[in-house]
DSSP file (Angstrom, degrees, kcal/mol; ACC not computed):
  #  RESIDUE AA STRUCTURE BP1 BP2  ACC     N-H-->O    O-->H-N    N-H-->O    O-->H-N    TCO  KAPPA ALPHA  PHI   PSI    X-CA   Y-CA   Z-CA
    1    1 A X              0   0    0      0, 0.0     2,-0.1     0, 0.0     0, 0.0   0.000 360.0 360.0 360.0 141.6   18.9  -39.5  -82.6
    2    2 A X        -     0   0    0      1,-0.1     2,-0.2     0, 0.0     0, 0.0  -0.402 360.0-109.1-100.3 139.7   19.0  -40.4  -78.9
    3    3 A X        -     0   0    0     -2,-0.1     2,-0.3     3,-0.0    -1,-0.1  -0.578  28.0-153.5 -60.6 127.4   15.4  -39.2  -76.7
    4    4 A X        -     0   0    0     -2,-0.2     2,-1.0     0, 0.0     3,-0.0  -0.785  24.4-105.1-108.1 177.0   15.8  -36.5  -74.5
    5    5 A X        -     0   0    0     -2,-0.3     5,-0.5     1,-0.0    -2,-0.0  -0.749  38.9-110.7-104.8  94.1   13.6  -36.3  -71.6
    6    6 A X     >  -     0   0    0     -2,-1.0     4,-1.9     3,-0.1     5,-0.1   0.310  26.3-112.3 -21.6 142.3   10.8  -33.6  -71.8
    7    7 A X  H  > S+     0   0    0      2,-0.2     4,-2.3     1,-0.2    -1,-0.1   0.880 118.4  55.7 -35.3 -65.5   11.0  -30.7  -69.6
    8    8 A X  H  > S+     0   0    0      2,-0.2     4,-1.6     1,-0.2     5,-0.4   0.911 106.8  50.6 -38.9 -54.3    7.5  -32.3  -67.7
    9    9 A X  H >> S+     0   0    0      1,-0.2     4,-3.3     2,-0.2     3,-0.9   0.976 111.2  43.6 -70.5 -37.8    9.2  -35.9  -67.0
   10   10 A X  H 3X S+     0   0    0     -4,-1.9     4,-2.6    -5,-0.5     3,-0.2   0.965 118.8  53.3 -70.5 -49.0   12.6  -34.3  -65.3
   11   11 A X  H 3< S+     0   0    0     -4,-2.3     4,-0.3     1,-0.2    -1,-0.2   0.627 110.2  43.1 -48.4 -20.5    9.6  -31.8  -63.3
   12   12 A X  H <X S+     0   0    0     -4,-1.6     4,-3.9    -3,-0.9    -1,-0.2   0.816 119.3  47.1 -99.4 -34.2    7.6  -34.8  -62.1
   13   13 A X  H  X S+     0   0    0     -4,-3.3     4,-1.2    -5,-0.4    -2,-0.2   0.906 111.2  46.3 -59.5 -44.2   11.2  -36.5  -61.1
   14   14 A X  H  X S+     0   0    0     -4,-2.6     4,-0.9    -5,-0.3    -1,-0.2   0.737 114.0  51.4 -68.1 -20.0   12.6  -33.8  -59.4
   15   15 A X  H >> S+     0   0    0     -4,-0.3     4,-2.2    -5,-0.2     3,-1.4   0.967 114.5  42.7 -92.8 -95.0    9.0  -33.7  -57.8
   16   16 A X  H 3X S+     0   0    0     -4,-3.9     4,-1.0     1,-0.2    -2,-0.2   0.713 114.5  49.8 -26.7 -28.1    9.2  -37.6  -56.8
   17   17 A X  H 3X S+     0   0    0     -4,-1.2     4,-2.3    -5,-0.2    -1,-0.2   0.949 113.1  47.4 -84.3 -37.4   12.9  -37.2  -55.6
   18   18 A X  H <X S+     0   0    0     -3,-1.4     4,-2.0    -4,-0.9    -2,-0.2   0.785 119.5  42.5 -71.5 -37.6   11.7  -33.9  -53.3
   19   19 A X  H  X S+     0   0    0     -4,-2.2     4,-1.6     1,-0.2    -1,-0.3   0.786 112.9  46.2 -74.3 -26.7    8.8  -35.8  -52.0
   20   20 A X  H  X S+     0   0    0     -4,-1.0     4,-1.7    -5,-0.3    -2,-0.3   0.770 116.2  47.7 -97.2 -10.3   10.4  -38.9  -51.4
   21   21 A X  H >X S+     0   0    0     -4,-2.3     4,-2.2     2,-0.2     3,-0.6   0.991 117.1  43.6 -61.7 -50.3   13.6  -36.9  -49.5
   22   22 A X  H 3X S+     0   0    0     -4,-2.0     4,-2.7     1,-0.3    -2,-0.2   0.812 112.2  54.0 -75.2 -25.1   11.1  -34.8  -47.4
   23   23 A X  H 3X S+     0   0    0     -4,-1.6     4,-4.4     1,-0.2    -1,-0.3   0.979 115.2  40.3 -42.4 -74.1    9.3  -38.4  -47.0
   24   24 A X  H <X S+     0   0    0     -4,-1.7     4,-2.3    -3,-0.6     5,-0.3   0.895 106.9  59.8 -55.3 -48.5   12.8  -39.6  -45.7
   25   25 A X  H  X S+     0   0    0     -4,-2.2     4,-3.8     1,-0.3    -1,-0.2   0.972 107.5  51.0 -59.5 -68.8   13.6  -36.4  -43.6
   26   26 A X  H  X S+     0   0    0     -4,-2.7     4,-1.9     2,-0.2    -1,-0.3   0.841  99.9  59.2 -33.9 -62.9   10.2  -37.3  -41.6
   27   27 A X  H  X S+     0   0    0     -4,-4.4     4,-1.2     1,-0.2     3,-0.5   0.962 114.7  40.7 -13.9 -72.2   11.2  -40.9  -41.0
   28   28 A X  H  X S+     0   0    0     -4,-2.3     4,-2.9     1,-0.3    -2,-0.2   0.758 105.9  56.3 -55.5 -36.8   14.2  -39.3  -39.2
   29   29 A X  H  X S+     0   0    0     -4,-3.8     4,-3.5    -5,-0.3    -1,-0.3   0.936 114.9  45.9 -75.0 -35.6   12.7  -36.5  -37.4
   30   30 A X  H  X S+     0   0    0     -4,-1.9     4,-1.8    -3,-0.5    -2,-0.2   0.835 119.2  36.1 -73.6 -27.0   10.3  -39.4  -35.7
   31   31 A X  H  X S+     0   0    0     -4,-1.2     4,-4.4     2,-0.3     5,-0.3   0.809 115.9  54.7 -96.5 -36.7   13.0  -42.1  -34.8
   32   32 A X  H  X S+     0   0    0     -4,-2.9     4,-2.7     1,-0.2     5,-0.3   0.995 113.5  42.2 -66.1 -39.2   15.2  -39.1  -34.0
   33   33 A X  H  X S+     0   0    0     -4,-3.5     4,-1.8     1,-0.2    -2,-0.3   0.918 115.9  52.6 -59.0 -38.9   11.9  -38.0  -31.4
   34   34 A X  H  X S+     0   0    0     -4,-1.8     4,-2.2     1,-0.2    -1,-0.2   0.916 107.4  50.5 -56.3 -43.5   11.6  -41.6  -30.3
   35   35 A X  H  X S+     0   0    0     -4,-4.4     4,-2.3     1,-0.2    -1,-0.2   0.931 108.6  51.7 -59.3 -39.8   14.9  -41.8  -29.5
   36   36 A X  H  X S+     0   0    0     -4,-2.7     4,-1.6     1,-0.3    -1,-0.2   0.672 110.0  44.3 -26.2 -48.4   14.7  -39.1  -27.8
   37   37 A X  H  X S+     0   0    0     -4,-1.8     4,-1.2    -5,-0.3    -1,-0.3   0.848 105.8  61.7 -88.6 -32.5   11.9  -40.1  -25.7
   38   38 A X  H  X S+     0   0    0     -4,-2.2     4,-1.5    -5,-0.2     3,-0.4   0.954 111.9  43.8 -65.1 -54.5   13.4  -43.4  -25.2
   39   39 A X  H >X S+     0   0    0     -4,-2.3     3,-6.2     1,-0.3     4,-1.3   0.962 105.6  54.2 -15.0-107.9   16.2  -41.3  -23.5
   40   40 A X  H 3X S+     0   0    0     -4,-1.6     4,-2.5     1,-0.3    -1,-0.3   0.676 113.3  44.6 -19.0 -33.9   14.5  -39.0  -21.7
   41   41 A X  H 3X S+     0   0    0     -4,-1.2     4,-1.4    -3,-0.4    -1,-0.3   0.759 114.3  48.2-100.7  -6.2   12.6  -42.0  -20.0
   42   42 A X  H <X S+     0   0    0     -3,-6.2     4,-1.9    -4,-1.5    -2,-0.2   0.917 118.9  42.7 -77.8 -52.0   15.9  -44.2  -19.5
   43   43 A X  H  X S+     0   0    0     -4,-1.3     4,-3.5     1,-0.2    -2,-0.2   0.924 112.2  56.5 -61.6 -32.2   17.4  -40.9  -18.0
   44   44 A X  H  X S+     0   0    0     -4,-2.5     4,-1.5    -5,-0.4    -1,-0.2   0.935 107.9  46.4 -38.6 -51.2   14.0  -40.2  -16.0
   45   45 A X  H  X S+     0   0    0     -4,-1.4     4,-1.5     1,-0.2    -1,-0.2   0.705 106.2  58.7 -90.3  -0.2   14.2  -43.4  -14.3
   46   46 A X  H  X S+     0   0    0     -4,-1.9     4,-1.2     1,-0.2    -1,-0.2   0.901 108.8  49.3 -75.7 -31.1   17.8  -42.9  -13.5
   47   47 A X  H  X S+     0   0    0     -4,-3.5     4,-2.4    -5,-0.2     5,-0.2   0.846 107.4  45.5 -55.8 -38.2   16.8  -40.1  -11.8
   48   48 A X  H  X S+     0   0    0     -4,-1.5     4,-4.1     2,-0.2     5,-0.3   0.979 113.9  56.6 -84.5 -57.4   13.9  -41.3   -9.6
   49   49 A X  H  X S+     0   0    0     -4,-1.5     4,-2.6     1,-0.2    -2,-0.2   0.748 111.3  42.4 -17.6 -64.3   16.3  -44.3   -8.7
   50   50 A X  H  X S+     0   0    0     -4,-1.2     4,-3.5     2,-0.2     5,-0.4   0.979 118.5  42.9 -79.9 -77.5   18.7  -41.9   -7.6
   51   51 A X  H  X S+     0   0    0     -4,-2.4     4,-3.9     2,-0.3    -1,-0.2   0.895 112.2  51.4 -30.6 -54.3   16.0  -39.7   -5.8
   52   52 A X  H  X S+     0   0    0     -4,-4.1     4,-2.7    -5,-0.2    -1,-0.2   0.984 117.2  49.6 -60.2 -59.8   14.1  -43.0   -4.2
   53   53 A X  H  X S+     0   0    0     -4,-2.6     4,-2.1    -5,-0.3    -2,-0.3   0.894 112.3  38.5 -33.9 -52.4   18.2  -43.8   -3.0
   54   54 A X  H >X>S+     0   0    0     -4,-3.5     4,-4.8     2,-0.2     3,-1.9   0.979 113.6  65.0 -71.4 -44.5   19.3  -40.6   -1.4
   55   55 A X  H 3X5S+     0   0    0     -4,-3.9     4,-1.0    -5,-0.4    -2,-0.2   0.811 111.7  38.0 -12.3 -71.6   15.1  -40.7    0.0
   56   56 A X  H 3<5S+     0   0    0     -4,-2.7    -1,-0.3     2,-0.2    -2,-0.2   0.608 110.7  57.0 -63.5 -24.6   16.2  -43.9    2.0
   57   57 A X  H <X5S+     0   0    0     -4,-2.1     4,-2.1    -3,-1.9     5,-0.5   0.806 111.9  41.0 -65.2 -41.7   19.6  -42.6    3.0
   58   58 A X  H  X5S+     0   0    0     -4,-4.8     4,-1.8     1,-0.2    -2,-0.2   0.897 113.4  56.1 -82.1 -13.3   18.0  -39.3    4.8
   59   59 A X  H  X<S+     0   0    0     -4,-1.0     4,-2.0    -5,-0.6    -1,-0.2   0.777 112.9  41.8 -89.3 -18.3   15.2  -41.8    6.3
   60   60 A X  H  > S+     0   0    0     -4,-0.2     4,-1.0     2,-0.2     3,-0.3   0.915 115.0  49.2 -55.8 -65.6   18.3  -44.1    7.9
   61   61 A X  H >X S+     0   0    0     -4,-2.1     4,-2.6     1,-0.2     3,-2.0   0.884 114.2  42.9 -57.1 -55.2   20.0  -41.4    8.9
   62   62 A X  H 3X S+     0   0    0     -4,-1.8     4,-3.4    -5,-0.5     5,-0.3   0.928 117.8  50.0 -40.6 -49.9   16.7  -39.8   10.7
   63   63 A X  H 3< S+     0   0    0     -4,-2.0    -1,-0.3    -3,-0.3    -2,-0.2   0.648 112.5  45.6 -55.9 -21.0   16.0  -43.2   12.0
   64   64 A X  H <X S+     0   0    0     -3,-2.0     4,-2.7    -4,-1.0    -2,-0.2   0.742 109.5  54.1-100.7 -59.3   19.4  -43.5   13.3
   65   65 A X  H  X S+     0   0    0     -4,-2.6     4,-1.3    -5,-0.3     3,-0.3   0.979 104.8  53.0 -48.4 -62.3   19.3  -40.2   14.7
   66   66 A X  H  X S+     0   0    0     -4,-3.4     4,-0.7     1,-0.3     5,-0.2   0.635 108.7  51.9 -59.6 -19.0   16.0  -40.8   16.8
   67   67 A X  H >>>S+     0   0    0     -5,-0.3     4,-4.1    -4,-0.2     3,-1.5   0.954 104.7  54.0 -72.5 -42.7   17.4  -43.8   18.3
   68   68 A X  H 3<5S+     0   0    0     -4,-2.7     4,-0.4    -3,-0.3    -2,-0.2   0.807 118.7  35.8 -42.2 -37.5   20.4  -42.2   19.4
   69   69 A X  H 3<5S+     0   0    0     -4,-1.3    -1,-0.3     2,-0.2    -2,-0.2   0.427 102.2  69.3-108.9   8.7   18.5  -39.8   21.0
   70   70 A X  H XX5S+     0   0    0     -3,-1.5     4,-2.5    -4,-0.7     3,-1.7   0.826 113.2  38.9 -66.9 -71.6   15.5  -42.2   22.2
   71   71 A X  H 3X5S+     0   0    0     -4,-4.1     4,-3.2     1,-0.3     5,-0.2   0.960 103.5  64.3 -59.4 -30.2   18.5  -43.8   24.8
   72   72 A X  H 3><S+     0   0    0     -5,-0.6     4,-2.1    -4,-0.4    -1,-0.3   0.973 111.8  37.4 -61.3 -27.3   19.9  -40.7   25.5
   73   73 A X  H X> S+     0   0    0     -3,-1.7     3,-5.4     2,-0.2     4,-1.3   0.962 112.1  55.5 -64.1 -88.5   16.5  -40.3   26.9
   74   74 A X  H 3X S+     0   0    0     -4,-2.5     4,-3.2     1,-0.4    -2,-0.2   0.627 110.2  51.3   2.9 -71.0   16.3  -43.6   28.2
   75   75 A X  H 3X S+     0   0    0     -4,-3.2     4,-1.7     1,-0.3    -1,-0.4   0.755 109.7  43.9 -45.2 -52.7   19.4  -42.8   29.8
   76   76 A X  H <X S+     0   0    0     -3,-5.4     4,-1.6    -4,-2.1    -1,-0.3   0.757 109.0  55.0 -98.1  -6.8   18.5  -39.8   31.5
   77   77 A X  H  X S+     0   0    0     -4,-1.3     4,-2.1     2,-0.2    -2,-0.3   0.938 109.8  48.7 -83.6 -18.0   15.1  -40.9   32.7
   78   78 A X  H  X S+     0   0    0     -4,-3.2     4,-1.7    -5,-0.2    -2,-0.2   0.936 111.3  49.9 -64.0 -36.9   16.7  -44.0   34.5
   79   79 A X  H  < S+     0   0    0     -4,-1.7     4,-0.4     1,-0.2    -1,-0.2   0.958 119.8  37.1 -47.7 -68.8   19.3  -41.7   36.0
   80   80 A X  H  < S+     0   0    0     -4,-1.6     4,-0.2     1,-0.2    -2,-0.2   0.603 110.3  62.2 -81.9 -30.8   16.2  -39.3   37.1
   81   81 A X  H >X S+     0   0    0     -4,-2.1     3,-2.5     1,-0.2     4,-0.9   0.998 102.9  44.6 -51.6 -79.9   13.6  -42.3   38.1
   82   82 A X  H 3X S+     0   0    0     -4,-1.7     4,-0.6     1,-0.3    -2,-0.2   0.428 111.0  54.2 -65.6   3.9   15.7  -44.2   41.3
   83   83 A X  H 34 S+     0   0    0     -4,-0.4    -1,-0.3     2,-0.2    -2,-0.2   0.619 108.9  44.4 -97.7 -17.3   16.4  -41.2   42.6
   84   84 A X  H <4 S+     0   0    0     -3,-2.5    -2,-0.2    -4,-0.2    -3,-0.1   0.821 120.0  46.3 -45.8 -66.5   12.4  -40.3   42.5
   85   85 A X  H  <        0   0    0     -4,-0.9    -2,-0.2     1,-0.2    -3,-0.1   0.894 360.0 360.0 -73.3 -42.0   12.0  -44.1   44.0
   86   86 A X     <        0   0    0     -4,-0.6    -1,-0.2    -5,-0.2    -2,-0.1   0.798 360.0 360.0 -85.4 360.0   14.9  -43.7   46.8
């Protein structure tokens, strides 16, 4: 007659398989959070890249502006000076 396997050994296997899934599950939930985080900080710094970029675009353009309007000055005190002077 062939062994069958006591009621206790399939309970301590089904026990070992349920621990070692929930074991596995855990793995996953951490690599999935890692990935996650790994994400999050690749997409983070695409953001502050992006941020630090437009930053330096509105400080050109301000800089750009204030010259324009530095000569326009320029401009209108020489006009307004020799006519002081003459």
């Amino acid at each position: 007659m062939s062994e069958q396997p006591s009621s206790t050994n399939i309970e301590q296997r089904l026990n070992q398989i349920q621990q070692a899934t929930e074991n596995q599950m855990q793995e996953i939930q951490q690599m999935v959070r890692q990935n996650q985080d790994q994400f999050d900080a690749l997409e983070m710094g695409g953001s502050i890249q992006k941020v630090h970029q437009e930053v330096n675009q509105m400080f050109e353009d301000v800089h750009t502006q204030i010259e324009q309007e530095m000569q326009k000055i320029n401009q209108q005190l020489q006009q307004v000076l020799p006519e002081q002077h003459a």
